[in-house]
N, CA, C and O of each residue as an XYZ file, in Angstrom:
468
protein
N      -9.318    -33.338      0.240
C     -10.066    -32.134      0.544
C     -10.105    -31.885      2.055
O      -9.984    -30.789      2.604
N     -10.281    -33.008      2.608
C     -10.417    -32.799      4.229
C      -8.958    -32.315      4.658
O      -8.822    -31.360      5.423
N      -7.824    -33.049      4.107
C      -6.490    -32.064      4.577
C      -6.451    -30.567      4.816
O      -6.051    -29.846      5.729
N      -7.270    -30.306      3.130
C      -7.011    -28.548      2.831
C      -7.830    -28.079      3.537
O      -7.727    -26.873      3.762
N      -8.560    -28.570      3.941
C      -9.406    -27.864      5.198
C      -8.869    -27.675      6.385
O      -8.600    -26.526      6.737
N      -8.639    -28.663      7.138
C      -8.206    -28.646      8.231
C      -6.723    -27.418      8.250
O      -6.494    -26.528      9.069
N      -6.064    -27.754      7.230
C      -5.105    -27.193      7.109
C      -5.400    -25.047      7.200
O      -4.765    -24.215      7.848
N      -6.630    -24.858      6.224
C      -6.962    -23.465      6.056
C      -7.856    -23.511      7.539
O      -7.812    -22.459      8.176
N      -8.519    -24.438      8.035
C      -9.200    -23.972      9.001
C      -7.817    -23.657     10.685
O      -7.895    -22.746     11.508
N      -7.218    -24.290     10.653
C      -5.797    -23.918     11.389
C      -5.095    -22.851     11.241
O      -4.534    -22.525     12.287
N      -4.911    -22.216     10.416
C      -4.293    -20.792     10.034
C      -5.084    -19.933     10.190
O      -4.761    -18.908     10.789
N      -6.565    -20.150      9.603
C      -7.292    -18.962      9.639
C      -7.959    -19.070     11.386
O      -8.263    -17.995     11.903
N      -8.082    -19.890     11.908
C      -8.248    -19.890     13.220
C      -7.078    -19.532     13.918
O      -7.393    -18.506     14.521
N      -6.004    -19.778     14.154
C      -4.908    -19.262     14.786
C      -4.499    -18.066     14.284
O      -3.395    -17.637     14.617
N      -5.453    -17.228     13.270
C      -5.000    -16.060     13.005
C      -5.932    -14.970     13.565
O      -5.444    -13.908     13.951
N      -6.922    -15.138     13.608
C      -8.007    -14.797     14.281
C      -8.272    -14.900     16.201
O      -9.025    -14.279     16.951
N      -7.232    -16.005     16.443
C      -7.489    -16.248     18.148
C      -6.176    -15.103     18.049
O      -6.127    -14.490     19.116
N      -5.355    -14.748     17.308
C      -4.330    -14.075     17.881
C      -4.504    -12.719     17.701
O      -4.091    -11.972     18.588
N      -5.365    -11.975     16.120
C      -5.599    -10.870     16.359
C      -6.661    -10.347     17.335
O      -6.768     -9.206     17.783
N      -7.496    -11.529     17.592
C      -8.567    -11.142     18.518
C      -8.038    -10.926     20.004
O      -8.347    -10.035     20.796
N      -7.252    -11.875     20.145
C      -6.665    -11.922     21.678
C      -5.978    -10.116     22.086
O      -5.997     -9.327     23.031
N      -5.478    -10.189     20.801
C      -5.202     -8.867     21.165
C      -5.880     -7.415     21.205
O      -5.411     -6.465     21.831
N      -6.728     -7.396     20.655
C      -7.649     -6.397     20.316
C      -8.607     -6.513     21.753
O      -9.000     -5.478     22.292
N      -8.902     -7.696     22.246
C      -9.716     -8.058     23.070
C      -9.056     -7.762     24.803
O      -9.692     -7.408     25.796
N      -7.503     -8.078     24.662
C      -6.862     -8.148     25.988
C      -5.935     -7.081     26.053
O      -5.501     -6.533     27.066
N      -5.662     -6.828     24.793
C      -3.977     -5.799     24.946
C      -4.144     -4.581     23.953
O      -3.433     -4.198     23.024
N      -5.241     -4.142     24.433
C      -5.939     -2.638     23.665
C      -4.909     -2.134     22.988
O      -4.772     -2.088     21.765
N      -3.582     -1.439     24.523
C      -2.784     -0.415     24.312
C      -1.743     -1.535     23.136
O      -1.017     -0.751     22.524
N      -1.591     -2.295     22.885
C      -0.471     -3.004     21.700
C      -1.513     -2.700     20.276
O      -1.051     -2.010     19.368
N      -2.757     -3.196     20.182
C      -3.596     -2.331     19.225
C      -3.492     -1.307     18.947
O      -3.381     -0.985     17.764
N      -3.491     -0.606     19.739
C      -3.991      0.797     19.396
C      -2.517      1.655     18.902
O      -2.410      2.777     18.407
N      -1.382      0.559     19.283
C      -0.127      1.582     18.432
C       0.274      0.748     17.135
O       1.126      1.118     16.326
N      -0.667     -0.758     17.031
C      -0.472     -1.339     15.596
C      -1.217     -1.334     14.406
O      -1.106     -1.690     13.233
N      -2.236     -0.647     15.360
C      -3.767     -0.292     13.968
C      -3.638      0.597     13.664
O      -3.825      0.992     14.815
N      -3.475      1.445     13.162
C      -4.471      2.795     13.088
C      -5.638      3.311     13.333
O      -5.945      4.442     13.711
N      -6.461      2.110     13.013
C      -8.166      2.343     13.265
C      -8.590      2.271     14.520
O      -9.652      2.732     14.936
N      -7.763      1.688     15.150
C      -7.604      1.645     16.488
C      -7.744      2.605     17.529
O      -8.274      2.493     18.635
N      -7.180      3.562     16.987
C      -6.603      5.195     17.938
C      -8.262      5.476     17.607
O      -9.054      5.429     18.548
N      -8.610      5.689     16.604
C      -9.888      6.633     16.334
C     -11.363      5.889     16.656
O     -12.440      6.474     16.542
N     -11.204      4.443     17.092
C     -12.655      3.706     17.265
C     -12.617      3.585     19.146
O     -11.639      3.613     19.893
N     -13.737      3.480     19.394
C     -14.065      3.165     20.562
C     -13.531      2.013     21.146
O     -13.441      0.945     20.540
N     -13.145      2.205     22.398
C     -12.719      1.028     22.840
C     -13.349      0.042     23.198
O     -12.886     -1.003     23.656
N     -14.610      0.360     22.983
C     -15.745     -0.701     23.631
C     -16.067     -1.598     22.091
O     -16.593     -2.711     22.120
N     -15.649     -0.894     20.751
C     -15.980     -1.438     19.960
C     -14.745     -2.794     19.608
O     -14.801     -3.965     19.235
N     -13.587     -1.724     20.017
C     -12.470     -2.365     19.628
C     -12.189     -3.930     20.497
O     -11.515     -4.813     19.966
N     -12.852     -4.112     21.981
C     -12.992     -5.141     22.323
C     -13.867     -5.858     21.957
O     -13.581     -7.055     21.957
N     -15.033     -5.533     21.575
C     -16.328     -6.468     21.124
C     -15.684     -7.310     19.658
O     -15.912     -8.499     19.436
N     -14.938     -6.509     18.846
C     -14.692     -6.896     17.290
C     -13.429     -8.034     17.824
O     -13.348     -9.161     17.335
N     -12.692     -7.637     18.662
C     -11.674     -8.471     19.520
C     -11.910    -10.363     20.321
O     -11.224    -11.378     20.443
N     -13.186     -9.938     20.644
C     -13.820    -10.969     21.450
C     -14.782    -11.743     20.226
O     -15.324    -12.840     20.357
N     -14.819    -11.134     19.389
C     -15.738    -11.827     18.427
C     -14.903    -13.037     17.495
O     -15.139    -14.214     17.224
N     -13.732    -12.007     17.148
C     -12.884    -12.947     16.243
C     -11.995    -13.961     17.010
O     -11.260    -14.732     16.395
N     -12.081    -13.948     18.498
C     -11.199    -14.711     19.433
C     -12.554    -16.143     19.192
O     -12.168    -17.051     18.457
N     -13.166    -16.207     19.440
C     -14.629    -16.745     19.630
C     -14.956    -17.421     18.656
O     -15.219    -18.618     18.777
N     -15.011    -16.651     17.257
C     -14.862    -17.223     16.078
C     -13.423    -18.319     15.750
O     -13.518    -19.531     15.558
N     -12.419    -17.696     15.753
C     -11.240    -18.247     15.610
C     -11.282    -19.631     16.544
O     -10.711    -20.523     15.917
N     -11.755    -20.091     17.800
C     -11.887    -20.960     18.328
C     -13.102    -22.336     17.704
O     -12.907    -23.530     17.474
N     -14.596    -21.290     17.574
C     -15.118    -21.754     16.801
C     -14.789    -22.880     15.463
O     -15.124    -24.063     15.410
N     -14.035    -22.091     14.445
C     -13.462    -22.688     13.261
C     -12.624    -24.035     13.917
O     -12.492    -24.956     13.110
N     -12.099    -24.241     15.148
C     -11.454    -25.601     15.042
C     -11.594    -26.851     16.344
O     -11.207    -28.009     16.501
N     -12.461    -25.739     17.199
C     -12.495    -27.139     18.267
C     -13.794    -27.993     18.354
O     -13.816    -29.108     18.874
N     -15.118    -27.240     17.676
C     -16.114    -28.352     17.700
C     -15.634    -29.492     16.862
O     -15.411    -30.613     17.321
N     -15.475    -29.123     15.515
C     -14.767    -30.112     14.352
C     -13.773    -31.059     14.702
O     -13.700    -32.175     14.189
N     -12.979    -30.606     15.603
C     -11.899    -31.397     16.403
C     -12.172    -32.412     16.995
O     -11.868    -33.579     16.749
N     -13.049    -31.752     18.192
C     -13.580    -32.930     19.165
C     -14.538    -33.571     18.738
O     -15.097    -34.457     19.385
N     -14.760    -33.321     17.940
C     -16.871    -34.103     17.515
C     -18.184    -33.754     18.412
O     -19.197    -34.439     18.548
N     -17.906    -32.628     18.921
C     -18.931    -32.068     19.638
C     -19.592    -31.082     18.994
O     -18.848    -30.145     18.702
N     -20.724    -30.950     18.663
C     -21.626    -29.670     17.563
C     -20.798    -29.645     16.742
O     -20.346    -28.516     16.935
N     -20.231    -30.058     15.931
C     -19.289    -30.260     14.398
C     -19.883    -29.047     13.628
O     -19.096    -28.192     13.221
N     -21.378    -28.893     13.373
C     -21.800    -27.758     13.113
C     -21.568    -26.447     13.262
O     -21.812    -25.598     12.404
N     -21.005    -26.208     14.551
C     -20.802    -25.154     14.690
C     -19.513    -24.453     13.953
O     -19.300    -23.244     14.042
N     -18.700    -25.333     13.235
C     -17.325    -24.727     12.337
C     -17.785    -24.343     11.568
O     -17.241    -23.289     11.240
N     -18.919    -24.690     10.734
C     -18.991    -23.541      9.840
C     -20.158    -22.575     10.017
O     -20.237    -21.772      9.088
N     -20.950    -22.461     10.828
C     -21.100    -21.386     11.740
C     -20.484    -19.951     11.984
O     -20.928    -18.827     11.752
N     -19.188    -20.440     12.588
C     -18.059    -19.868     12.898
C     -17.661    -19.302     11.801
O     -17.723    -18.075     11.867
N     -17.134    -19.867     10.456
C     -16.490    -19.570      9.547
C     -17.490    -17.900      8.746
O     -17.198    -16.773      8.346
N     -18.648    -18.715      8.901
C     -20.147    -17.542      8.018
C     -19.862    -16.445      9.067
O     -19.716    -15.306      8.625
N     -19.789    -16.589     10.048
C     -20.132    -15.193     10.825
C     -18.648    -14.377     10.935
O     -18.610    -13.147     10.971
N     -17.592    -15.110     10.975
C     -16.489    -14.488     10.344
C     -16.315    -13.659      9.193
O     -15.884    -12.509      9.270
N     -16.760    -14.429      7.738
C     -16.792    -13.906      6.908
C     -17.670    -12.772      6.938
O     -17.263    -11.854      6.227
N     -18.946    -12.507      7.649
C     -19.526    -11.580      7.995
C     -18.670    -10.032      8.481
O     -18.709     -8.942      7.911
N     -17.913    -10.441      9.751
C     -17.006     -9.737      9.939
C     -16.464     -9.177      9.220
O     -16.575     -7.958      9.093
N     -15.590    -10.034      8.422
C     -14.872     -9.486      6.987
C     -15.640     -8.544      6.063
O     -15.079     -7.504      5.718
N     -16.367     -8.705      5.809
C     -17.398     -8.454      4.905
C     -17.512     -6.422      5.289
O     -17.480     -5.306      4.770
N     -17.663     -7.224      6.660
C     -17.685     -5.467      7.369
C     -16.754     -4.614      7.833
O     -16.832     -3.541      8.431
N     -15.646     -5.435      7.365
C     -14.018     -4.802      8.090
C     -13.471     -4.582      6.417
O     -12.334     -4.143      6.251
N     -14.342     -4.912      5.206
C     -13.957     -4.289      4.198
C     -14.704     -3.117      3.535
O     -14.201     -2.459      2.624
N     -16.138     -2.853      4.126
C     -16.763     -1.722      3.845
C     -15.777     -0.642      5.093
O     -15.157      0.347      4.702
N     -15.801     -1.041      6.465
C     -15.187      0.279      7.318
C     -13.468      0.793      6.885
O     -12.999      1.859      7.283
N     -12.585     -0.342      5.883
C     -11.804      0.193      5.735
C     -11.642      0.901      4.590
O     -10.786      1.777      4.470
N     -12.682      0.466      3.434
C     -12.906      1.421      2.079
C     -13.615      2.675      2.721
O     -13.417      3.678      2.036
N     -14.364      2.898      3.809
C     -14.975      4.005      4.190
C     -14.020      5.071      4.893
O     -14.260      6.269      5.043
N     -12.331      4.027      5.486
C     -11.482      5.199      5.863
C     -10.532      5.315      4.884
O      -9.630      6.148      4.967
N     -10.679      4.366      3.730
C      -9.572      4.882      2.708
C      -8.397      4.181      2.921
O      -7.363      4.736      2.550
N      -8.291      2.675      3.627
C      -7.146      2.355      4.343
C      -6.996      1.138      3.273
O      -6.806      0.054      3.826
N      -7.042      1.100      1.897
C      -6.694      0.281      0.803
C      -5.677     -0.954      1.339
O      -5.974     -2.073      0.922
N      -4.526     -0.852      2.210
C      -3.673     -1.813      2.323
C      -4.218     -2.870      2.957
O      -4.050     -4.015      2.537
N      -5.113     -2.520      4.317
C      -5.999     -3.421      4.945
C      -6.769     -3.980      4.325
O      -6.891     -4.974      5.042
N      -7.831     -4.239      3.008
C      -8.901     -4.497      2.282
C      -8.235     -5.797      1.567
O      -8.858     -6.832      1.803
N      -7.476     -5.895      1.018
C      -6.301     -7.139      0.793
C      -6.448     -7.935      1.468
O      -6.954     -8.952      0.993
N      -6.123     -7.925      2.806
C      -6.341     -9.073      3.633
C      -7.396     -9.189      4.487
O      -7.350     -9.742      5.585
N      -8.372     -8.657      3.978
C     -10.134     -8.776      4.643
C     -10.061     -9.897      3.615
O     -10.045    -11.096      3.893
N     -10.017     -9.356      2.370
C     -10.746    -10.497      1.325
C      -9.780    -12.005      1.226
O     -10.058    -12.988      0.539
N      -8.957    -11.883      1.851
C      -8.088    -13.111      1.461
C      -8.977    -14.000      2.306
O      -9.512    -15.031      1.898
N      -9.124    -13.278      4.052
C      -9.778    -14.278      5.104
C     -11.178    -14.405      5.068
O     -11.841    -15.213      5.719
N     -11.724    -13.299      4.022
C     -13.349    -13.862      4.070
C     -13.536    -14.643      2.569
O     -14.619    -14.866      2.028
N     -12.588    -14.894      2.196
C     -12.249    -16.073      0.763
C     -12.522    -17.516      1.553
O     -13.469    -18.290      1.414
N     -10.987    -17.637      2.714
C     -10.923    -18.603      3.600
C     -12.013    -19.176      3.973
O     -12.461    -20.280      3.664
N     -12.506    -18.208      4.796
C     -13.881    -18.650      5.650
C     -14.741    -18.686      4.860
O     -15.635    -19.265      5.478
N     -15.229    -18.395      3.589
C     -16.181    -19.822      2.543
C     -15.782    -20.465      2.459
O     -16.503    -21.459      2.532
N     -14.367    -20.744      2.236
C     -13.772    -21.718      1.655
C     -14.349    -23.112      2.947
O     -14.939    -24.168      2.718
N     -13.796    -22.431      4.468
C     -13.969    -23.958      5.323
C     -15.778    -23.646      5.455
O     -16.327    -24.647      5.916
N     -17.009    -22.227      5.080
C     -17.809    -22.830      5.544
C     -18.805    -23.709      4.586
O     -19.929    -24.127      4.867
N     -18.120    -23.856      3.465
C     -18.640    -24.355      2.226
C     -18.134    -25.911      2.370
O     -19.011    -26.774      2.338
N     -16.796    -26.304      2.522
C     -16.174    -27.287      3.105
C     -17.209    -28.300      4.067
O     -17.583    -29.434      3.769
N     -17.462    -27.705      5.012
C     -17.762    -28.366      5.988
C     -19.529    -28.419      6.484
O     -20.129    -28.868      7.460
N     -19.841    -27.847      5.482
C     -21.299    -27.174      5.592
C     -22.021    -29.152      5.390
O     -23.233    -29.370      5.395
């Protein structure tokens, strides 16, 4: 069990430091790969950016090092939170293809914060 963790907490963290990094640092590469992008604020589009960079770090370096170990699944709940809310704003624009992979990563993130809880 501890493999499949580590293992989902590595993907779903390196997937999250990378969409965040970008949303957070490289607006203009967002904003011609989202769609939702063009039409949201940019102040939002970095905050949601910096959150999942934060999170995504969260999910693997306290657990790593043995420092606040707690805080991974922390990380994971407030992610799934995210998710949670990146699948109501994309049923609210009608963007069905995106909603697929909200729920896959807020599956994940019970998965490690149930794991590790």
């Amino acid at each position: 069990m501890n493999i499949g963790l580590w293992i989902v907490q590595i993907i779903l963290g390196l997937a999250f430091i990378m969409a965040g990094s970008m949303k957070a640092f490289q607006y203009e590469k967002a904003k011609a790969s989202m769609p939702w992008v063009k039409e949201s604020a940019k102040s939002l589009v970095i905050f949601i950016g910096v959150a999942e960079l934060l999170g995504g770090i969260g999910l693997i370096v306290p657990y790593a090092i043995g420092i606040a170990p707690i805080l991974t699944p922390i990380a994971a709940l407030a992610l799934g939170v995210v998710m949670i809310l990146a699948v109501g704003f994309h049923l609210k624009r009608k963007e069905n293809q995106a909603i697929g992979m909200n729920i896959i990563f807020l599956a994940a993130a019970i998965f490690v914060a149930i794991g590790r809880w």
